[in-house]
VODRENRO-33210 format. One line per field, with one value per residue (C-alpha): x, y, z; residue in one letter. Coordinates in Angstrom, 1 decimal. Each point is the difference from the previous one (the first is absolute). Layout:
<rs>
east	c(X  ...)
north	c(Y  ...)
up	c(Z  ...)
rest	c(A  ...)
</rs>
This chain:
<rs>
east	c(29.8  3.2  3.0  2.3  3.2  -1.6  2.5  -2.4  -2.9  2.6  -1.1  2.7  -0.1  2.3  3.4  3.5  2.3  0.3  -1.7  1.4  -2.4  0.5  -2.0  0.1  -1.1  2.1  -1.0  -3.3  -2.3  -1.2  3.3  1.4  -2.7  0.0  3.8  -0.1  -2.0  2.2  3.2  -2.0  -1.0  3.5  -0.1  2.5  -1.4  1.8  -1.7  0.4  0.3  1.1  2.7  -1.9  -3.0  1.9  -0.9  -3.1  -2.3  1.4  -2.9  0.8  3.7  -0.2  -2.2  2.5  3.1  -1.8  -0.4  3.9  0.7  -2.3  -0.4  2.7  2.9  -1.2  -3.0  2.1  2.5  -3.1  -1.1  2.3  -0.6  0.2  0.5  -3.2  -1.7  -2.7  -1.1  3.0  0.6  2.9  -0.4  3.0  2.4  -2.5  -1.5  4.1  0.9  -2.8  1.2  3.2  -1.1  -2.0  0.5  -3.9  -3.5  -3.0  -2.3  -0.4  -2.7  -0.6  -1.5  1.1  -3.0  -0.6  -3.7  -0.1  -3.9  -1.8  -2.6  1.0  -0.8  2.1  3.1  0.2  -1.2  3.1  3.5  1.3  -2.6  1.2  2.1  -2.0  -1.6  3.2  1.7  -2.9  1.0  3.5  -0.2  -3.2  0.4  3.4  2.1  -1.4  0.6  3.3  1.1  -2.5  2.6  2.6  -0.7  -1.6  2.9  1.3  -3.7  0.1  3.5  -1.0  -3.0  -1.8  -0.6  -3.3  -0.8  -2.6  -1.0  -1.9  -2.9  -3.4  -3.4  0.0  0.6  -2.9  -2.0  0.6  0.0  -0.6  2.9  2.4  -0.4  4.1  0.3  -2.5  0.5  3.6  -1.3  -1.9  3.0  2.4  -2.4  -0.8  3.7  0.1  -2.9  1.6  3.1  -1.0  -0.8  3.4  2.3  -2.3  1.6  3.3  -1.7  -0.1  -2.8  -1.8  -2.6  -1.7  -0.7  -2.9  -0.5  -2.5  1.3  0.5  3.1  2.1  -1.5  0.6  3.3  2.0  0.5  -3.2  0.3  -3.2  -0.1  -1.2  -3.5  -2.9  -3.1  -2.3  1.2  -0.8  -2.6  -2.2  0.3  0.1  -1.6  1.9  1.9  3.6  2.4  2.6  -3.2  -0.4  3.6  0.8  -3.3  1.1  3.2  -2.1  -2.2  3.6  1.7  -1.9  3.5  1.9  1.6  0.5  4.3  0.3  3.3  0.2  1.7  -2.0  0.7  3.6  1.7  -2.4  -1.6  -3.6  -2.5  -0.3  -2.9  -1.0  -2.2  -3.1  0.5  -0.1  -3.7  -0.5  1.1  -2.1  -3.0  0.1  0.1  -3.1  -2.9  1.9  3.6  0.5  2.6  2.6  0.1  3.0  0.5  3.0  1.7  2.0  0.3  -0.7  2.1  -1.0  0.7  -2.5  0.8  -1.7  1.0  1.5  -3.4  -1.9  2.0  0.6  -3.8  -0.1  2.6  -0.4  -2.3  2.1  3.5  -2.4  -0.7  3.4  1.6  -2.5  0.3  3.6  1.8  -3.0  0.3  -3.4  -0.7  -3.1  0.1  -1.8  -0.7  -2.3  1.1  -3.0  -3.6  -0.9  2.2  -1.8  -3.1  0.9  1.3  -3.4  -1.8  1.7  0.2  -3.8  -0.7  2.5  -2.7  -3.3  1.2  1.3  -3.4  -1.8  1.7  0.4  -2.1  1.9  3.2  -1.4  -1.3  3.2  0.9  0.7  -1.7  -1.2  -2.6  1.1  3.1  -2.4  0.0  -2.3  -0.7  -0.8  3.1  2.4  3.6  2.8)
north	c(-32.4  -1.0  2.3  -1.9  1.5  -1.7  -2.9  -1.3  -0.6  -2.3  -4.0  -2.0  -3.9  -2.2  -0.4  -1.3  2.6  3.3  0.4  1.8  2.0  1.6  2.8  0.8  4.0  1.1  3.6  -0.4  0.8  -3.6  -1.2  2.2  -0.4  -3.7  -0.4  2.6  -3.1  -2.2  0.8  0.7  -4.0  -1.0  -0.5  1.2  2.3  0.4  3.3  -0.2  3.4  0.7  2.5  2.6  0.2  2.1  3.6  -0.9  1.4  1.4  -1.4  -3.7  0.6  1.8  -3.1  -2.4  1.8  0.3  -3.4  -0.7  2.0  0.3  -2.5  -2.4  -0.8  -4.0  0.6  2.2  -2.8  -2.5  2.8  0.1  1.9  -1.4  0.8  -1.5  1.2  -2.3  1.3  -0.7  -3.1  1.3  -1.8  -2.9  2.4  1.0  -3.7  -1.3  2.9  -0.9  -3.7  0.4  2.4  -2.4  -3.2  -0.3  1.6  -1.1  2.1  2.6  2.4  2.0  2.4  2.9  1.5  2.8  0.9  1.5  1.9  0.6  -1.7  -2.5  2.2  2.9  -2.4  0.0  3.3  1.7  -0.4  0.9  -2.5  -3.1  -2.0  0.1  -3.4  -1.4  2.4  -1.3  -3.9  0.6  1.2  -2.1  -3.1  -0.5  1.4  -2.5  -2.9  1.2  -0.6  -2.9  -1.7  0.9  -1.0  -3.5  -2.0  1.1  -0.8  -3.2  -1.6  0.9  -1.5  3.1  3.5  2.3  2.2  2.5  2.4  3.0  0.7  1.8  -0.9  1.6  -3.7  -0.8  3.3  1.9  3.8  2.6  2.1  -2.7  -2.6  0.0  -0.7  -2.4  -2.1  -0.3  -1.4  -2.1  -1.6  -0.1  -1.9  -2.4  -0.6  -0.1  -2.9  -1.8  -0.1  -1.2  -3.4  -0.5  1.2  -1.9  -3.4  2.1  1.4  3.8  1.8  2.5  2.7  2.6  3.2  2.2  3.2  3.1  1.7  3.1  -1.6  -0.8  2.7  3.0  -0.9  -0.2  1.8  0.5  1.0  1.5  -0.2  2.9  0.6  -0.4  2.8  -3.1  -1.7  2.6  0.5  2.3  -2.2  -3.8  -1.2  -2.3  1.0  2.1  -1.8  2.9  1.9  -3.0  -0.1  3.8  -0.3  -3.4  1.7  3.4  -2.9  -1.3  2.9  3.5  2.3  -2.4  1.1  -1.8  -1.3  1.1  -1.1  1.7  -3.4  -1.9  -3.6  -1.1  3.1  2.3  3.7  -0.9  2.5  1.4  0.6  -1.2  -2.9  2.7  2.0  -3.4  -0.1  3.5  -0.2  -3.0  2.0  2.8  -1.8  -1.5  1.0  1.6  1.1  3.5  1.7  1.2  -3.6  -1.1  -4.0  -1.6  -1.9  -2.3  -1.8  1.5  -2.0  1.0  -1.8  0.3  1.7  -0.8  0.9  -2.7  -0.7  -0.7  -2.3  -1.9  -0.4  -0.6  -2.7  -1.8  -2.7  -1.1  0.3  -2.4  -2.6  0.0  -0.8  -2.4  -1.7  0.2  -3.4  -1.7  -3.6  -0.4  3.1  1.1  -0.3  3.7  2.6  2.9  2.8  1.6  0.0  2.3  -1.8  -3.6  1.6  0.9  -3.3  -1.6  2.9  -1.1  -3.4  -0.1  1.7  -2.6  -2.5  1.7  0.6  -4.0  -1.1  2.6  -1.7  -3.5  -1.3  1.1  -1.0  -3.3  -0.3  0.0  -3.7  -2.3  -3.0  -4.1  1.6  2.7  -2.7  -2.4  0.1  0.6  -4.0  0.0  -2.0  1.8  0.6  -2.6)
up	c(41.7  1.4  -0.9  -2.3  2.5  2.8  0.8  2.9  -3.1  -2.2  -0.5  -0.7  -0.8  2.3  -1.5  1.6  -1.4  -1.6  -3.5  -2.8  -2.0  -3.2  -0.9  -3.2  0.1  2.8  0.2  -0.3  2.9  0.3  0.0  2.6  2.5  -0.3  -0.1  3.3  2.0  -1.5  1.4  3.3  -0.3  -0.4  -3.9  -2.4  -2.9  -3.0  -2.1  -3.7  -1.5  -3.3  -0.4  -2.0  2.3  2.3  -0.1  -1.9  3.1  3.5  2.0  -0.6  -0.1  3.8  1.1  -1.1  1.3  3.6  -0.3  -0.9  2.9  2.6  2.6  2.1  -1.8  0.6  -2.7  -1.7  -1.2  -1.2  -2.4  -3.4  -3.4  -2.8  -4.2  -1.1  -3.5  -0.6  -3.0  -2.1  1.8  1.5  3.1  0.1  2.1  2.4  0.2  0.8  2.4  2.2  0.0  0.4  3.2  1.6  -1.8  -0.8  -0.8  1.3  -1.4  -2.7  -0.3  -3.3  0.6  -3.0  -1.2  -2.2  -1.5  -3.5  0.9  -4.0  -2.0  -2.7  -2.6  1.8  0.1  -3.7  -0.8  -0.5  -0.7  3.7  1.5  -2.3  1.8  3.3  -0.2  -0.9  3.6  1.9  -0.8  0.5  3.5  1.4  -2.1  -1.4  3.3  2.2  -2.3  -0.3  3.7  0.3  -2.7  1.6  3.6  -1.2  -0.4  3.2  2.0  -2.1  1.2  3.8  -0.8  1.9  -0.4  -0.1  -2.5  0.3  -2.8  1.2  -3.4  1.6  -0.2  -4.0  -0.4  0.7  -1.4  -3.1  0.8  -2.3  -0.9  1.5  -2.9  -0.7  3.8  0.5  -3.2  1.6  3.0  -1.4  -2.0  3.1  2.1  -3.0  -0.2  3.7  0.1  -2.3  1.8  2.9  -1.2  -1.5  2.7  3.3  -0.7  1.1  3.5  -1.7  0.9  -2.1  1.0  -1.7  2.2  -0.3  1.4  -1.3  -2.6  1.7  1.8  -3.3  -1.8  2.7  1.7  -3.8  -2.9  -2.4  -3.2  -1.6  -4.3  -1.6  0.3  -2.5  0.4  -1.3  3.6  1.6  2.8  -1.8  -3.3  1.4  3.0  1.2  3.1  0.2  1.0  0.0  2.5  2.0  0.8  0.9  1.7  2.2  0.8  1.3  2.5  0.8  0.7  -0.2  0.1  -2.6  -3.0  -3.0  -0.2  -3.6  -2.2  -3.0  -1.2  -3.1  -1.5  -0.7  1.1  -2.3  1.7  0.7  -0.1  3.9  2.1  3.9  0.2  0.7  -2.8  -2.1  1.2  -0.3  -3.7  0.0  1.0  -2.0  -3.5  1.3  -2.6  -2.8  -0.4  0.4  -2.3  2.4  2.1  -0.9  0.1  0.9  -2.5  1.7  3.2  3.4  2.7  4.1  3.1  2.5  3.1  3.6  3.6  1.2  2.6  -3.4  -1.4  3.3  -0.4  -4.1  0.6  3.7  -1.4  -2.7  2.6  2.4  -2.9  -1.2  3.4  1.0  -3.2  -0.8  0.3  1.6  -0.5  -1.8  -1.2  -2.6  -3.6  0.0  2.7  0.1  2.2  1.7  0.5  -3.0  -2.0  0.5  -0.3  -3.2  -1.5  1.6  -2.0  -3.3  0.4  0.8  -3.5  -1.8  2.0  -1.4  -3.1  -0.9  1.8  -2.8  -2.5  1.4  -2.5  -3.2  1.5  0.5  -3.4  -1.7  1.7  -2.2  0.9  -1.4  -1.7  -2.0  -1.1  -1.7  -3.5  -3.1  0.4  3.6  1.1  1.8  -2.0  0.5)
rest	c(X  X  X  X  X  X  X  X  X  X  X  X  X  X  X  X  X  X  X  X  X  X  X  X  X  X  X  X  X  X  X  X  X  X  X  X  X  X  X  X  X  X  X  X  X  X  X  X  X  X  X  X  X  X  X  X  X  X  X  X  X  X  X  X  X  X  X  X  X  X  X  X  X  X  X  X  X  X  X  X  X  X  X  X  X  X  X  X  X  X  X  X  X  X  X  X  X  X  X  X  X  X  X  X  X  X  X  X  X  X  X  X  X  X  X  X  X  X  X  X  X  X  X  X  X  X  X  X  X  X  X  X  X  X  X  X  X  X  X  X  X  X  X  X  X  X  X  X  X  X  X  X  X  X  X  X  X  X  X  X  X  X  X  X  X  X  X  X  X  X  X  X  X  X  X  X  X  X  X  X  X  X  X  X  X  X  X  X  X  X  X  X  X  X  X  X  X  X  X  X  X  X  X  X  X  X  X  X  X  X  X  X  X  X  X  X  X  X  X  X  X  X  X  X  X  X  X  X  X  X  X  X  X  X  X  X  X  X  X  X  X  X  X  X  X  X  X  X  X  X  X  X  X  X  X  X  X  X  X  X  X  X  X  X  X  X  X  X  X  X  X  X  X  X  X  X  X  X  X  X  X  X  X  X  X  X  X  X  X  X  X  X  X  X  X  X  X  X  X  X  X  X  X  X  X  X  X  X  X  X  X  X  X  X  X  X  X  X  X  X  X  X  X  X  X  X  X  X  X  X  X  X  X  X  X  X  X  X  X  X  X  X  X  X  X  X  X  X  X  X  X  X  X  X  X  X  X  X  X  X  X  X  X  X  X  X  X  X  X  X  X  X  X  X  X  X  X  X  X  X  X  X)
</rs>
């Protein structure tokens, strides 16, 4: 796999002038390792980070600051931050600075992710874990339609510009445990679809981005609801997604530690514990619920943390698509980053295949045809 640093590995489309990408998640690790072949290309970069995300979690704000400055001063001045909070829809200021700094965008990624991790039942369960679904659609769906509004009139009168919104192969595949996040997937690339159509006629191009899960899902901020013993392993069958993800990031990097911020929804203390004592707690309420386990009652907020080899591995793929696909002049609707990740659309779309050909025949019945129009008399209706 090609390290996602590796400027010598970046695909480019032919273009006769500097691009100017927005990026919509500027500290992310995505967004710093694209933005870092970027400004190596020649592109300008203009990192959208909202003004309370600072401090939120040292590894991401050291990546972002060795980006800022590290390097020759030359690729130093085509990177810019900018105040970008995409959830409010805060993002007029940020949107206008970067015009007014290089008279144009070409191309916006969004790319903000954030995966609320719980059953549906668990998102409800509780008074600290009610306005989840709501957080989930306000960061996933809702931000990125936000600066998709925003930018549109501006792509629209230049009668060009690329948009390309970063959603995971969860909108392809429900996941257990991740029904908040995939449900807003699922919306933003319905929107995004639809969207397409209208803004063509105007030379906009719009494509959807899918990578696995785990490279939303392990480079941002997760947010686990508080957990239910009848979801739990020893009670439920179904797999855990809060085990399956300490247990990816133990494949991924076996001396990690779990980034944990003891921060919980809109400014609130969230109940703490590292992303492995999530599935530890996970496990052990497995069965029956012992006395002295205590549950948390509220939120649990972590951010990930890899070496930086692992997430130049988690990430190169999707940094490779991106900057292949990135202002290309005919550039796909939808692309699916990897080989396990087509192999997995081909796996579900093959079951969407059985399944209607097991049930052609009663969605064929239902057709209204000549026949079942004529009347009691034998003569069709007028």
């Amino acid at each position: 796999m090609a390290s996602s640093t590796d400027p010598a590995k970046a695909r480019f489309p032919p273009h006769d002038e500097p691009r100017v990408w927005l990026l919509t998640s500027g500290s992310s690790p995505l967004a710093v390792a694209l933005a870092t072949q970027l400004v190596r290309h020649g592109d300008c970069v203009a990192l959208g980070l909202p003004s309370e995300e600072s401090g939120r979690d040292d590894d991401r704000n050291a990546a972002l600051e060795a980006l800022l400055e590290g390097g020759p001063e030359e690729q130093r001045s085509r990177l810019m931050v900018v105040d970008l909070d995409i959830r409010f829809g805060r993002c007029q200021a940020g949107i206008a600075q970067t015009l007014a700094t290089w008279g144009k965008i070409d191309i916006v990624l969004c790319c903000t992710s954030r995966a609320i991790v719980g059953s549906i039942e668990e998102l409800s369960s509780s008074v600290g874990s009610r306005d989840l679904m709501r957080d989930q659609f306000e960061s996933t769906f809702f931000g990125p339609v936000n600066v998709i509004k925003v930018i549109l009139p501006e792509f629209r009168a230049r009668r060009s510009g690329h948009l390309l919104v970063l959603t995971g192969i969860n909108g392809h595949i429900g996941t257990p445990g991740l029904g908040a996040y995939c449900a807003s997937n699922w919306a933003l690339e319905g929107y995004c679809d639809s969207l397409a159509y209208e803004v063509a006629p105007f030379n906009v191009k719009v494509t959807i981005v899918q990578p696995n899960m785990e490279v939303n899902v392990l480079t941002n901020e997760i947010i686990f609801a508080p957990p239910m013993a009848e979801y739990a392993p020893g009670s439920n069958p179904a797999p855990s997604i809060r085990a399956i993800l300490s247990n990816t990031i133990e494949a991924l990097d076996r001396g990690s530690k779990a980034a944990e911020t003891r921060l919980g929804l809109h400014g609130e203390a969230a109940t703490g514990a590292s992303l492995a004592e999530v599935a530890d707690l996970t496990q052990s309420i497995g069965g029956s619920v012992e006395d002295d386990v205590e549950l948390p009652d509220g939120p649990v907020a972590v951010y990930p943390s890899l070496t930086a080899s692992a997430k130049a591995d988690l990430l190169s793929e999707t940094v490779y698509a991106l900057t292949a696909i990135g202002g290309h002049e005919n550039p796909p609707a939808r692309h699916i980053v990897g080989h396990e990740g087509v192999a997995s659309v081909k796996e579900k779309l093959k079951a969407v295949t059985e399944e209607l050909e097991d049930f052609v025949r009663v969605s064929v019945s239902v057709d209204v045809t000549e026949e079942t129009n004529v009347g009691a008399s034998g003569a069709a209706p007028a």
